[in-house]
C-alpha positions as CSV (number, residue, x, y, z in Angstrom):
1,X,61.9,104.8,135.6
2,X,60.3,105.5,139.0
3,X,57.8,103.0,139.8
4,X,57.3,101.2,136.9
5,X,59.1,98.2,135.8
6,X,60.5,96.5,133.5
7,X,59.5,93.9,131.5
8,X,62.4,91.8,132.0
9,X,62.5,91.9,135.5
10,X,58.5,91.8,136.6
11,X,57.4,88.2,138.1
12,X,55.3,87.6,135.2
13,X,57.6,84.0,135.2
14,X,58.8,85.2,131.4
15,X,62.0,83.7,131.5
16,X,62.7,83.8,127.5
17,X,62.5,87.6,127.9
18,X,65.7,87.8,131.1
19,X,67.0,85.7,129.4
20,X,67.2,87.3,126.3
21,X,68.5,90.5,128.3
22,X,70.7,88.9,129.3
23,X,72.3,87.3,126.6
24,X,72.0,91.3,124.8
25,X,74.2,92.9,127.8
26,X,76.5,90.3,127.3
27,X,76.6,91.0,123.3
28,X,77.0,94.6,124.1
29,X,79.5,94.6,126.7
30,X,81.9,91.6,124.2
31,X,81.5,94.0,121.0
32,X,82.7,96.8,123.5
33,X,85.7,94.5,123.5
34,X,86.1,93.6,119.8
35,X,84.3,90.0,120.4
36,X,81.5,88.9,118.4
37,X,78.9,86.7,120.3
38,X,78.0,83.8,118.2
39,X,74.8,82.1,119.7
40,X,74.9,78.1,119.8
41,X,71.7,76.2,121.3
42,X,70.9,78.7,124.1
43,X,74.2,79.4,125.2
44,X,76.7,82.4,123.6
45,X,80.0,82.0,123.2
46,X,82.7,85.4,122.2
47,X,84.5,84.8,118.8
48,X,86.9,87.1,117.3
49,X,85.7,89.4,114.6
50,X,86.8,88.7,111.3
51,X,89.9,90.5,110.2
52,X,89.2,93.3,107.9
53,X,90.4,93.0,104.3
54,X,93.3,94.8,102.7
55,X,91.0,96.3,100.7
56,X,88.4,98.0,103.2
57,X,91.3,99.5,104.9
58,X,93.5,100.6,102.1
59,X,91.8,100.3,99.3
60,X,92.5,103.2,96.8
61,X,95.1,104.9,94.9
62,X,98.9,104.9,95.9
63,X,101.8,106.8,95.2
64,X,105.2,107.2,96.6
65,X,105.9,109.3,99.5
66,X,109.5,111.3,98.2
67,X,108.3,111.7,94.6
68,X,104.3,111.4,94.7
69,X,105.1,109.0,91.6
70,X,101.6,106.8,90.9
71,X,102.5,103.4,92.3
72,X,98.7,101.3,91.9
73,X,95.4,100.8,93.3
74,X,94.9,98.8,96.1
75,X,91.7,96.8,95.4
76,X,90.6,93.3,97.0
77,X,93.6,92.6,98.8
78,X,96.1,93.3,95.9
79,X,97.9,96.2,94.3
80,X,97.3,96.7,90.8
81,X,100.3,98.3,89.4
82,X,100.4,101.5,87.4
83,X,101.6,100.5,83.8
84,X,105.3,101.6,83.6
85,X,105.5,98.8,86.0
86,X,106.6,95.5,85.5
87,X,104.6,93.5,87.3
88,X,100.8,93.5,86.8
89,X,99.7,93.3,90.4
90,X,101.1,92.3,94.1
91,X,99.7,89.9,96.4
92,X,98.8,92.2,99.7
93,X,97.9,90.4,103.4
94,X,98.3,91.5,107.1
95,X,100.8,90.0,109.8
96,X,99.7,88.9,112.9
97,X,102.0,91.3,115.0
98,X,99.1,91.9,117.7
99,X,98.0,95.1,116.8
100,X,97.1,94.8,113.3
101,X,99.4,97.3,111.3
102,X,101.8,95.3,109.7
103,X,101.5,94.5,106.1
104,X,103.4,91.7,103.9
105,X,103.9,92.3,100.1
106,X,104.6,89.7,97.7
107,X,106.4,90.9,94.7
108,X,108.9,89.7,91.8
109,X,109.0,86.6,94.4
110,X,110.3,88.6,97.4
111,X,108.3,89.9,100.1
112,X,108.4,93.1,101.6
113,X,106.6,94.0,105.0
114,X,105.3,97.8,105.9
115,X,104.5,99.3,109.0
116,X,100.9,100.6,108.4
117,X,99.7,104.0,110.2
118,X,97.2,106.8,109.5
119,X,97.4,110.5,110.2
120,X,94.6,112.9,109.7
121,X,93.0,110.7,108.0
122,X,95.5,109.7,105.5
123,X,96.9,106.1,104.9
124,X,100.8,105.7,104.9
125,X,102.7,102.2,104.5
126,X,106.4,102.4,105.7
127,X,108.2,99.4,104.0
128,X,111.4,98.0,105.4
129,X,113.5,98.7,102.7
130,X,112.8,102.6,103.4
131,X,110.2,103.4,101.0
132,X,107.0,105.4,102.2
133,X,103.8,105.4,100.3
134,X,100.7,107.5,100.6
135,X,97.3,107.0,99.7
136,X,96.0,109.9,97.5
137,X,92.0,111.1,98.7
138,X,89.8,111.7,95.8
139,X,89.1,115.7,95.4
140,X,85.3,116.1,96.3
């Protein structure tokens, strides 16, 4: 920058424009951290960003791991089973187990909870009972 400088620091007595860099460093430096800054009369306060969906994290087509049998299609925080199944769809929602990976499954009136990961870009769920699913990628 040499000898010039900035606007937000000159002695121009603009105190909207340090202010508002300084409210932006702070913005940047929270969303660095997963916080969303929220602004309320002047002041900012950090609020947690929402919780993605189900669906923008898994959404697409499933099938078991063992057998690559069609399962569903995950779509707005549901599975929509294949139709050999007998129930229609599944009721899909994350646990708060502090890192965001576990998934709880309502279905038939029990519910089942899977360990979520993803490896090269491929989804797996890893239910307690055993069971492994994998989401299948759409050939481009």
């Amino acid at each position: 920058m040499g000898s010039q400088q900035s606007a937000c620091c000159s002695d121009n007595g603009d105190e909207a424009i340090k202010e508002n860099v300084i409210v932006q460093a702070i913005m940047e430096s929270e969303s660095s951290q997963g916080g969303v800054m929220v602004a309320n009369g002047g002041s900012a306060k950090t609020e947690e960003a929402p919780e993605p969906s189900v669906s923008e994290q898994l959404a697409g087509f499933w099938t078991r791991k063992k057998d690559q049998k069609r399962l569903g299609n995950i779509v707005d925080d549901e599975i929509l089973w294949e139709s050999n199944f007998k129930e229609k769809r599944s009721r899909l929602s994350w646990i708060d187990d502090g890192n965001g990976s576990k998934l709880q499954m309502i279905l038939g009136g029990a519910t089942y909870v899977g360990q979520v990961s993803f490896e090269a870009g491929t989804a797996f769920i890893t239910w307690e009972d055993g069971d492994s699913w994998v989401r299948q990628v759409p050939a481009s």
